[in-house]
C-alpha atoms as one frame of an Amber mdcrd trajectory, in Angstrom:
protein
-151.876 -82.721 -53.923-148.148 -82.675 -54.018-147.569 -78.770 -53.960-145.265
 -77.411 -51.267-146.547 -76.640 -48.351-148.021 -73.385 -47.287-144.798 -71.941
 -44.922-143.373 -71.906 -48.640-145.409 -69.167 -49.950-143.515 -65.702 -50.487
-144.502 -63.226 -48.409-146.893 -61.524 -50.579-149.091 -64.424 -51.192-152.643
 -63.301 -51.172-154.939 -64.856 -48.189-156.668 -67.012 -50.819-153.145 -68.392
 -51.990-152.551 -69.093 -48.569-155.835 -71.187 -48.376-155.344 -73.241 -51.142
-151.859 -74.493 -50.224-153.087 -75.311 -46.743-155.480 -77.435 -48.816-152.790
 -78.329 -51.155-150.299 -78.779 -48.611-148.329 -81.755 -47.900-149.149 -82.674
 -44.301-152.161 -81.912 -42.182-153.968 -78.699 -41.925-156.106 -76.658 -39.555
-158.591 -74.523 -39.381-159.506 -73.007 -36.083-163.603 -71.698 -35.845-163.687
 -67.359 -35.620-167.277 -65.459 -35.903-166.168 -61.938 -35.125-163.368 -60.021
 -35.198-161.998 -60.244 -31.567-161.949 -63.922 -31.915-160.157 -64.103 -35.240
-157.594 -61.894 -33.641-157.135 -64.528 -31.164-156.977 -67.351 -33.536-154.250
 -65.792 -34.879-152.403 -65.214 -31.299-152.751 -68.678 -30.996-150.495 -69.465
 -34.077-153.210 -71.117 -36.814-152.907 -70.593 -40.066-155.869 -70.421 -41.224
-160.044 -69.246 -39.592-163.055 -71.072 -40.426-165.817 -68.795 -40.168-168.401
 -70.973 -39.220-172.283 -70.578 -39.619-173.272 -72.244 -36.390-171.073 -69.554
 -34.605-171.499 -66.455 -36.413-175.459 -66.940 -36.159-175.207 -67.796 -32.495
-173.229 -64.567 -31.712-176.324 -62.986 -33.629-178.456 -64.787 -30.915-180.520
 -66.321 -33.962-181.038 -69.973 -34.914-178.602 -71.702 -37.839-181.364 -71.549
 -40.163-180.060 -68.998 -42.441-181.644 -66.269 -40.324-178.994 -64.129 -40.294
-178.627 -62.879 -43.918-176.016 -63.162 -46.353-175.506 -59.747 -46.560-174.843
 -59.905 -43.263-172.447 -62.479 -42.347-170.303 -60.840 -44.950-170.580 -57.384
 -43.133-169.358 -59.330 -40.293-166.579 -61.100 -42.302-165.115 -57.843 -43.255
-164.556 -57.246 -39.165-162.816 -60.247 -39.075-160.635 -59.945 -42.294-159.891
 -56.716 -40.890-158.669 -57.978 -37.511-156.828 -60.935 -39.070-154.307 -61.364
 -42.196-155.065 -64.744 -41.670-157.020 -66.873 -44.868-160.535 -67.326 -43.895
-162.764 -70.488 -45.244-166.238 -69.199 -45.068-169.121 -71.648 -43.802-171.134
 -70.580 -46.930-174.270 -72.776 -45.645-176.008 -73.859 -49.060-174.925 -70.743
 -51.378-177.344 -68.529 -49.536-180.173 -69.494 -52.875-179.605 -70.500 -56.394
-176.989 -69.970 -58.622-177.349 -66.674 -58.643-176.832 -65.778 -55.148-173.807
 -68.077 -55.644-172.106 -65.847 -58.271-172.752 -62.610 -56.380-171.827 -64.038
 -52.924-168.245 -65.143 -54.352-167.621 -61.372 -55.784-169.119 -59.982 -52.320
-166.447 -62.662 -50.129-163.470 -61.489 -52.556-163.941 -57.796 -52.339-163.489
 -58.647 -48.282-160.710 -60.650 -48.863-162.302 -64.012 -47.864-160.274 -66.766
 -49.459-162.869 -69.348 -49.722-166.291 -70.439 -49.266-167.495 -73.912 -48.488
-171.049 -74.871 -49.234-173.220 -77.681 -48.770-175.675 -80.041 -50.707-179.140
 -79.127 -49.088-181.561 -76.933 -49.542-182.325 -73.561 -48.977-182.614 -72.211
 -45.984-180.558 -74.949 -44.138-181.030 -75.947 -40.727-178.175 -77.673 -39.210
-177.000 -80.438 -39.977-176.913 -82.002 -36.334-180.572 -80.929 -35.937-182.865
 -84.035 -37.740-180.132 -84.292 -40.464-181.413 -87.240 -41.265-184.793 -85.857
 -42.163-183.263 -83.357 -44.122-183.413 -83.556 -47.885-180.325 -82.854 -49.908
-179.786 -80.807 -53.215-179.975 -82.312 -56.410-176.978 -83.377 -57.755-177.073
 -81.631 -61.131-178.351 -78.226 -59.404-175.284 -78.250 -56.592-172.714 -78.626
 -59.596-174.376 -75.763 -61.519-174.107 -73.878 -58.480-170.275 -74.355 -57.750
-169.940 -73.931 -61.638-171.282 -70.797 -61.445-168.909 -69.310 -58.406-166.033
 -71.016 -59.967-166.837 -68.658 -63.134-167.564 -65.719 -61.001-163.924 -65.609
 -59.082-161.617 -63.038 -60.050-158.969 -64.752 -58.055-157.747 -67.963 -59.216
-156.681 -68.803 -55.753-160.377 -68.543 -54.254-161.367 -71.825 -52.974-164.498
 -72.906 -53.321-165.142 -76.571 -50.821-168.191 -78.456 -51.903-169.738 -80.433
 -48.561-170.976 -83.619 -48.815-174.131 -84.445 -46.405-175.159 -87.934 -47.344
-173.698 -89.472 -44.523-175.558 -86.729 -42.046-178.841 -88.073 -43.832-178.389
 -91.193 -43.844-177.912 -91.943 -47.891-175.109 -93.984 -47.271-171.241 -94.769
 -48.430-172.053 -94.853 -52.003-174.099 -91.751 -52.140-171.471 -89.800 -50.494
-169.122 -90.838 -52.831-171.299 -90.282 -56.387-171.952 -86.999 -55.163-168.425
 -86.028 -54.223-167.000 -86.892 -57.584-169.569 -84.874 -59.402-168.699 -82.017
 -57.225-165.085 -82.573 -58.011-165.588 -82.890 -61.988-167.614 -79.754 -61.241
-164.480 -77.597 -59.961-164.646 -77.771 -56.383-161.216 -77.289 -54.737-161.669
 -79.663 -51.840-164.605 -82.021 -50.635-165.839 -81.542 -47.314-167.151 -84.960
 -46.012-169.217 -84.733 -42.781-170.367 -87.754 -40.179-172.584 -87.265 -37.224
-171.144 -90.610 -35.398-169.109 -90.357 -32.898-166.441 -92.563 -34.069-164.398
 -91.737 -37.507-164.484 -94.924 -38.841-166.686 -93.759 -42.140-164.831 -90.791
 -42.290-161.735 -92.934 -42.464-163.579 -95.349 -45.539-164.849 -92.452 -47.015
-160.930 -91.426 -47.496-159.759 -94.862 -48.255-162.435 -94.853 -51.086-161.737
 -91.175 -52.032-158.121 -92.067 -52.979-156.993 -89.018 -53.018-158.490 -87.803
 -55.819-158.544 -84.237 -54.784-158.343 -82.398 -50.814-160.512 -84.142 -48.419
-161.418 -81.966 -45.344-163.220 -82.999 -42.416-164.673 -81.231 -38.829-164.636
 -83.682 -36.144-166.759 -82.235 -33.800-168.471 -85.162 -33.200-166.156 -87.656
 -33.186-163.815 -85.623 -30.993-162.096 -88.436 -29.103-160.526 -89.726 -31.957
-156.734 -89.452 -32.301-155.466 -86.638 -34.481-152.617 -89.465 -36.312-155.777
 -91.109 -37.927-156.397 -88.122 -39.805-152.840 -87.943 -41.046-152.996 -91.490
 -41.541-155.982 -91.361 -43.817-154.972 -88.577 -45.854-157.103 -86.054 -45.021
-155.859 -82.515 -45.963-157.554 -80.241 -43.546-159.231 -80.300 -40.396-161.436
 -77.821 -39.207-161.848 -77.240 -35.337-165.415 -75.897 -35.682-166.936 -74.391
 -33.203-165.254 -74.261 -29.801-164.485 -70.240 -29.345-168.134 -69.800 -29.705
-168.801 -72.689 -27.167-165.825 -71.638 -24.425-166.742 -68.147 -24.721-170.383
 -69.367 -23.935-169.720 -71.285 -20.699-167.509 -68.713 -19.548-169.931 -65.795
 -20.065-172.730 -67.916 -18.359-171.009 -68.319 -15.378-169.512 -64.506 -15.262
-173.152 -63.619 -15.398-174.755 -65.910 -13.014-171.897 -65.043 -10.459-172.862
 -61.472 -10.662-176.528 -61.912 -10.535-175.951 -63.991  -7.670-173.468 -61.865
  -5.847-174.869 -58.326  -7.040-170.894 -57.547  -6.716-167.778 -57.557  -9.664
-165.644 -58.060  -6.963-165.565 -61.612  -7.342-165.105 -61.521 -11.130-163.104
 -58.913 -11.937-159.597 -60.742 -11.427-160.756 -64.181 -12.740-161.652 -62.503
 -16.361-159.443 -60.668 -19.095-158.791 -57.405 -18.178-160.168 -54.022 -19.913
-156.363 -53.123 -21.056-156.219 -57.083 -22.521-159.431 -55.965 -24.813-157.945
 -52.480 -26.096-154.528 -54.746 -27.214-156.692 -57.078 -28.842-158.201 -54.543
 -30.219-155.076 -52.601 -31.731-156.003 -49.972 -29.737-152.235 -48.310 -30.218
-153.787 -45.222 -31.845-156.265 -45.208 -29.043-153.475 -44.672 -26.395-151.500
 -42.241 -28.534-154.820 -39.962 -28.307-154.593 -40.392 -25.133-151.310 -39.154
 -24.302-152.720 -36.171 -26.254-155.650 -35.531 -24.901-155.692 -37.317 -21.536
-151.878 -36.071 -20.856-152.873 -35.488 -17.077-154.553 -38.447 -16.408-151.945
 -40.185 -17.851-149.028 -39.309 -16.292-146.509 -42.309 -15.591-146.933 -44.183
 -12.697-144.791 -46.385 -10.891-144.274 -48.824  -7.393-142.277 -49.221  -5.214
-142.168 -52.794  -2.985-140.222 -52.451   0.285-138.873 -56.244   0.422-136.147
 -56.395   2.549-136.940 -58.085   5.387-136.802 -61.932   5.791-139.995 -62.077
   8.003-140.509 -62.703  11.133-141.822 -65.546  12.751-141.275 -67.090   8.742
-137.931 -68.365   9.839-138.624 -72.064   8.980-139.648 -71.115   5.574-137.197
 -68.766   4.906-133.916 -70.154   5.031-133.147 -69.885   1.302-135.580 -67.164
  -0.011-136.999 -63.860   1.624-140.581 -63.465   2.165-141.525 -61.896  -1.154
-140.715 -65.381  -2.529-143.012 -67.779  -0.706-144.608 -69.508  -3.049-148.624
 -68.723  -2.774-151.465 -70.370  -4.753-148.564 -71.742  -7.200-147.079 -68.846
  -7.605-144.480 -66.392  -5.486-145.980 -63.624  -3.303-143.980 -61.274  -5.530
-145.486 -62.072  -8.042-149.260 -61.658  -7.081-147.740 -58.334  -6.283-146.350
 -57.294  -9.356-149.308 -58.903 -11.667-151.807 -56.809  -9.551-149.937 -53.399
 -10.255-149.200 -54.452 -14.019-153.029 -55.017 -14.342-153.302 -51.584 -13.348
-150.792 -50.107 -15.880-148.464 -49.575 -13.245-145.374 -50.939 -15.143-142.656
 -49.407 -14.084-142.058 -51.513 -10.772-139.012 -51.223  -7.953-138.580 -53.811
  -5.584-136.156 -52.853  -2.515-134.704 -56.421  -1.872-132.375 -57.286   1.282
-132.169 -61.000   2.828-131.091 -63.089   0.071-132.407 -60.679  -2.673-130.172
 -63.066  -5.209-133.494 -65.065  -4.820-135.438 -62.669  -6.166-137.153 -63.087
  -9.499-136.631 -59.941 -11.463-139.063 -60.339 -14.250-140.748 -57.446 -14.619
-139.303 -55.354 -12.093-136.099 -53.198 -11.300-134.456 -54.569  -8.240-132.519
 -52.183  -5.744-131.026 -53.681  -2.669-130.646 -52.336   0.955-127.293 -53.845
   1.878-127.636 -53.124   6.118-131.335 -54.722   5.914-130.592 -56.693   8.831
-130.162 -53.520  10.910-131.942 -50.610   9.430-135.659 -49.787   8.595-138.309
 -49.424   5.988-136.963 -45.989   4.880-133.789 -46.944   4.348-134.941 -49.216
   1.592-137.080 -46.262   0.063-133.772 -44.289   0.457-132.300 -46.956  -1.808
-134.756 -45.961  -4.988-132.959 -43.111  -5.816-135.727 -41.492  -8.140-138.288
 -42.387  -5.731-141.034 -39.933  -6.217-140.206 -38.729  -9.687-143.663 -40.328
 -11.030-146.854 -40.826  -9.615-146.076 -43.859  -7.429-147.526 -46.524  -4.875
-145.432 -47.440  -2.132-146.040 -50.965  -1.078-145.301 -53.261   1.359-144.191
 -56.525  -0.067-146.123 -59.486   1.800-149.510 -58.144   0.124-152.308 -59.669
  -1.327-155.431 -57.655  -2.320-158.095 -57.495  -5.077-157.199 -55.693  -7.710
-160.001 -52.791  -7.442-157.871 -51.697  -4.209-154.596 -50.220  -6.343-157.079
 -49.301  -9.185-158.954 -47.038  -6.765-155.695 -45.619  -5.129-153.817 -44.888
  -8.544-157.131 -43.198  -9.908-156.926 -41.096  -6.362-157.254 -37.097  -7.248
-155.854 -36.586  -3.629-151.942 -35.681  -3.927-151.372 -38.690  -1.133-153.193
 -41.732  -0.381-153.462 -44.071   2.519-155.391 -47.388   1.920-157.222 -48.046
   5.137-159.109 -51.488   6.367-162.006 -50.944   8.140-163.240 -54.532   9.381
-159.332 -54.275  10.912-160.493 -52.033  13.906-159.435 -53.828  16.583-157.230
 -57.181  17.448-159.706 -59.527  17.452-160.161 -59.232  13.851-158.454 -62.455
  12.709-158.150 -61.966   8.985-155.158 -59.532   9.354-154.834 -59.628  13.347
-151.124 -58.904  13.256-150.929 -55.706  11.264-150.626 -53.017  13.741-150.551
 -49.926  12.199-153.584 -48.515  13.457-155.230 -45.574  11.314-156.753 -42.715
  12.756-158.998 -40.769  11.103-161.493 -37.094  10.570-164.262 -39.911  10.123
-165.456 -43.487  10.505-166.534 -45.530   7.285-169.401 -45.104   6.508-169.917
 -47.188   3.315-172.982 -45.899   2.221-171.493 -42.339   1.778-169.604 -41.659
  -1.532-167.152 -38.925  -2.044-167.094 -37.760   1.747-162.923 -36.962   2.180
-161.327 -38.685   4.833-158.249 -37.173   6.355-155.695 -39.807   8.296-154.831
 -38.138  11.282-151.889 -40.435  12.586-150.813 -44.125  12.636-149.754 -45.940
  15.915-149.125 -49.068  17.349-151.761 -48.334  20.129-155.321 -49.667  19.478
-156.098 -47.321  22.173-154.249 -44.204  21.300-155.352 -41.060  23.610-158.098
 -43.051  24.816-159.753 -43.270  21.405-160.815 -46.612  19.506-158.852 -46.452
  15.592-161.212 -46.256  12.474-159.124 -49.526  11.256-155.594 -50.511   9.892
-153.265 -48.959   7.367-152.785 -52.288   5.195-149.021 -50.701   3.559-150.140
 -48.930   0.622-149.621 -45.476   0.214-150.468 -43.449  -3.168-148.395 -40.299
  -4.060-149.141 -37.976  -7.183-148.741 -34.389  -8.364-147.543 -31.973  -5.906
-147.894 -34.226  -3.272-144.473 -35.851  -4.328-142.806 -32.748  -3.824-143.704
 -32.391  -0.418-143.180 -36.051   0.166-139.609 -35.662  -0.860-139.074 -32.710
   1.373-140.464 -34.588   4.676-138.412 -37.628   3.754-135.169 -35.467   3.354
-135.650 -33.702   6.566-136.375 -37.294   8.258-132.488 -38.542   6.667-130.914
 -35.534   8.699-132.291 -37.140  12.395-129.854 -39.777  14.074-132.588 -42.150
  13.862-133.195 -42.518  10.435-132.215 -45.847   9.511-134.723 -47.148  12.141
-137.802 -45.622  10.738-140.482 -46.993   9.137-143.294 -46.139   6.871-145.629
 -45.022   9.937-143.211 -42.424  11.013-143.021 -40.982   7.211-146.414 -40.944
   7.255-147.085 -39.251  10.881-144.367 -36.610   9.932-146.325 -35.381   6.674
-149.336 -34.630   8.746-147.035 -32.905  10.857-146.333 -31.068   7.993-149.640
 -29.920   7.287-150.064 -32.795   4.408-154.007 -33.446   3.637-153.143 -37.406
   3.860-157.391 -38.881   1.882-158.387 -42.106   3.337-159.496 -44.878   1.050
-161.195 -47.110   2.884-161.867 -50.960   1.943-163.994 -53.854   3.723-161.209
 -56.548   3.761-160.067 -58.006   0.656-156.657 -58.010   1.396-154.380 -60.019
   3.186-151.520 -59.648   5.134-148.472 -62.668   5.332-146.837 -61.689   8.871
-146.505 -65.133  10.202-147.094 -69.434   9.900-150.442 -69.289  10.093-151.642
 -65.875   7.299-148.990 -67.376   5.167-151.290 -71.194   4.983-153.942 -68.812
   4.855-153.120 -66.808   2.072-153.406 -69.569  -0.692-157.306 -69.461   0.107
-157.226 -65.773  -0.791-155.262 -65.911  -3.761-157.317 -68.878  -5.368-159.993
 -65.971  -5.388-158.151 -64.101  -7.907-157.712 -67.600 -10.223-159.233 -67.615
 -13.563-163.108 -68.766 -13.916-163.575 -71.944 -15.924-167.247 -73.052 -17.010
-167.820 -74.465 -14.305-166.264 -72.743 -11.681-169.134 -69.709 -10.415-168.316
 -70.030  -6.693-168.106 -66.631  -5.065-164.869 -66.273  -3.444-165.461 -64.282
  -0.206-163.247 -62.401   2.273
């Protein structure tokens, strides 16, 4: 009980060596519950030490009952996933042995060949059901049979390191203090590393006699699960060597899927999930997928081209004075979190990494994590393509050109960087006319070859021009260019040669991203439409700024019991 602790151990310590001096260890220990390999991965993000692969959870991501219905055979097919995924130890829930003494010996030279460092198992009989089910109608092993049994894998170990924890259920049925403690010691004189001692009450106070009465007399590890509310310090204060956090991935990951699904069923839409969830990209890295996107790059080369943003930010805003006075606009704080921000974490989520922003008024208040900031010095009296004019390798990737006082879902920039069209406008259709209120003071108006009609897919829409006019030549708009523009392949050539010509006119420095626009189609450019149904939101002014926290709290994370659809 007095070896060093674990942080000690020389870099090449085996994961079984690592176990036992987390067992061993000076001061308190924890095991955090894993039953797959994506979830020991994150275990080990989350900086334990150490996995407990726990019964309850491994059979429940089977969809079976904790009866021993999954075999043995296959829990440890599913153990090698997660020893794969993890270098962390792993303490196996070993149920009752899996059968006799037999099983016992072969189930110890099956967990070492995985690289399993331990394997706890309990006095009842086989096939266990557990032990929060009618535990106290549940009869327990004999005594002399259990110690034959962790004889027997104690002899069967080819590492000496390989733990094997002998759990003590006479409390769970109901055989009292004394019986708990009989059996324990025969299980230590036995060989068991470390005695498991498990309580259904929801307070620790036999836990903590159990411990008093223990003494010490070899590692005493416990799994609280029931007796939750009790303060961490009485553990330390007791002695106890390791506790075991037992089965809370498998329980968080089920209230979040349940209301994921139920959302969707009820919505018949991902729109509402799809930025309250991990993202595809977050799975491949959990994964290790770094081969993965080294095949593509070789294979996908095209598809895969870099891609970049630019975020014209230079203005203070209008009508924003009040709020303004010691930030620009790109800093208002929205939904807990600056407007910049939302920006930038909705083009990351995309793989667009390399980000510009184009800052102006007070662009020393600009957070520059995660972006490259260039700055338009004569902001107060030039236009939106002056800023552009200020990235000087503008269009040398595939890149979005954004205006900075966005908020959209993120489906909007995944559709437009996935665009095969060489340029991109992103187009609102509910955003016809003024008296839509969502976005009422964006007035770019988009003309187009054709309405939307949503229930054709893969028709091409060509803009035809932007203006200010909701009436232009007499003709109603097909909706509102929302400031995001997608450029890619040739089309950045001849978006570079229309923005050179416009430098050479005197007016220049009062242009804006319409007038870019307008002159490519003048230039013969085939400009594709991608049209959206809201889900954006513009922050022109007092009142879509107080409005924009409602939208952003849309893009939140779900907890369990948050399903609510977020509309538009």
């Amino acid at each position: 009980m007095n070896a060093p602790d674990a942080f000690t151990l020389p870099p090449t310590a085996t994961r079984a060596a690592q176990l036992r001096a987390m067992l061993r260890s000076n001061q308190l220990e924890f095991l955090m519950e894993a039953h797959n390999g994506l979830s020991a991965r994150i275990v080990r993000e989350a900086g334990f030490k150490g996995i407990w692969a726990s019964g309850l959870a491994i059979s429940a991501q089977f969809g079976v009952r904790d009866n021993n219905e999954a075999s043995w055979t296959q829990v440890v097919d599913n153990l090698e996933f997660m020893a794969d995924a993890s270098d962390l130890p792993i303490l196996l829930d070993g149920d009752t042995g899996y059968g006799n003494f037999n099983n016992m010996r072969r189930l110890v030279r099956k967990l070492e060949q995985r690289g399993v460092a331990g394997v706890c198992i309990e006095d009842k009989v086989f096939p266990k059901t557990n032990s929060f089910i009618g535990g106290e109608r549940q009869p327990l092993a004999d005594i002399d049979e259990f110690c034959g049994k962790i004889k027997a894998g104690k002899d069967s170990q080819a590492d000496d390191d390989f733990s094997i924890v002998a759990r003590v259920e006479a409390l769970i049925a109901g055989w009292g203090m004394e019986e708990a403690l009989r059996r324990a010691e025969a299980y230590r004189l036995a060989g068991a590393d470390a005695i498991l001692i498990h309580s259904k009450l929801k307070r620790a106070d036999e836990i903590v006699q159990f411990a008093r009465e223990w003494d010490n007399r070899c590692p005493l590890v416990i799994v609280p699960t029931k007796y939750y509310s009790t303060p961490t310090d009485v553990f330390r204060e007791a002695g106890i060597s390791v506790v075991i956090w037992a089965n809370h991935l498998i329980r968080s990951a089920t209230s979040a899927m349940q209301a994921v699904a139920a959302e969707i069923h009820r919505s018949e839409t991902l729109i509402n999930v799809e930025d309250r969830i991990a993202t595809v990209d977050e799975i491949f890295r959990l994964q290790d997928a770094d081969e993965y996107t080294e095949a593509e790059d070789r294979y996908l080369s095209a598809a895969n081209a870099p891609r970049s943003a630019i975020v014209l930010a230079a203005s203070r805003g209008k009508n924003l004075e009040s709020v303004t006075t010691d930030r620009p606009k790109v800093m208002l704080p929205v939904a807990g979190k600056p407007l910049l921000r939302w920006l930038v974490d909705g083009f990351k989520k995309q793989n667009v990494n390399d980000i510009t922003v184009v800052g102006g008024y007070r662009a020393d208040a600009i957070d520059t994590a995660g972006i490259t900031l260039a700055i338009n010095e004569r902001f107060a009296e030039t236009g939106e393509l002056a800023s552009l004019a200020r990235v000087s390798d503008a269009f040398a990737h595939d890149t979005v050109i954004s205006y900075g006082d966005l908020l959209f879902r993120s489906y909007i920039v995944r559709d437009l960087v996935e665009s095969d069209a060489d340029i991109t406008v992103v187009v609102d259709s509910t955003a016809a006319t003024t008296a839509n209120a969502a976005n009422a003071s964006v007035r770019d108006f988009a003309y187009c070859s054709a309405g939307d009609d949503r229930g054709l897919f893969g028709q091409q829409v060509l803009l035809e021009k932007i203006s200010g006019d909701a009436t232009d030549d007499g003709r109603t708009p097909n909706g509102r260019w929302i400031g995001l523009l997608g450029v890619r392949g040739e089309g950045r050539a001849h978006l570079q040669r229309v923005f050179t010509a416009l430098q050479a006119r005197p007016d220049f420095d009062q242009l804006g991203m319409p007038e870019l626009i307008n002159a490519l189609v003048e230039d013969g450019a085939k400009i594709e439409v991608q049209y959206v149904h809201g889900h954006w939101r513009g922050v022109n002014d007092m009142e879509e700024f107080r409005r924009a926290a409602d939208f952003a709290h849309g893009q939140t994370p779900f907890s369990g019991a948050d399903a609510e659809a977020q509309g538009d």
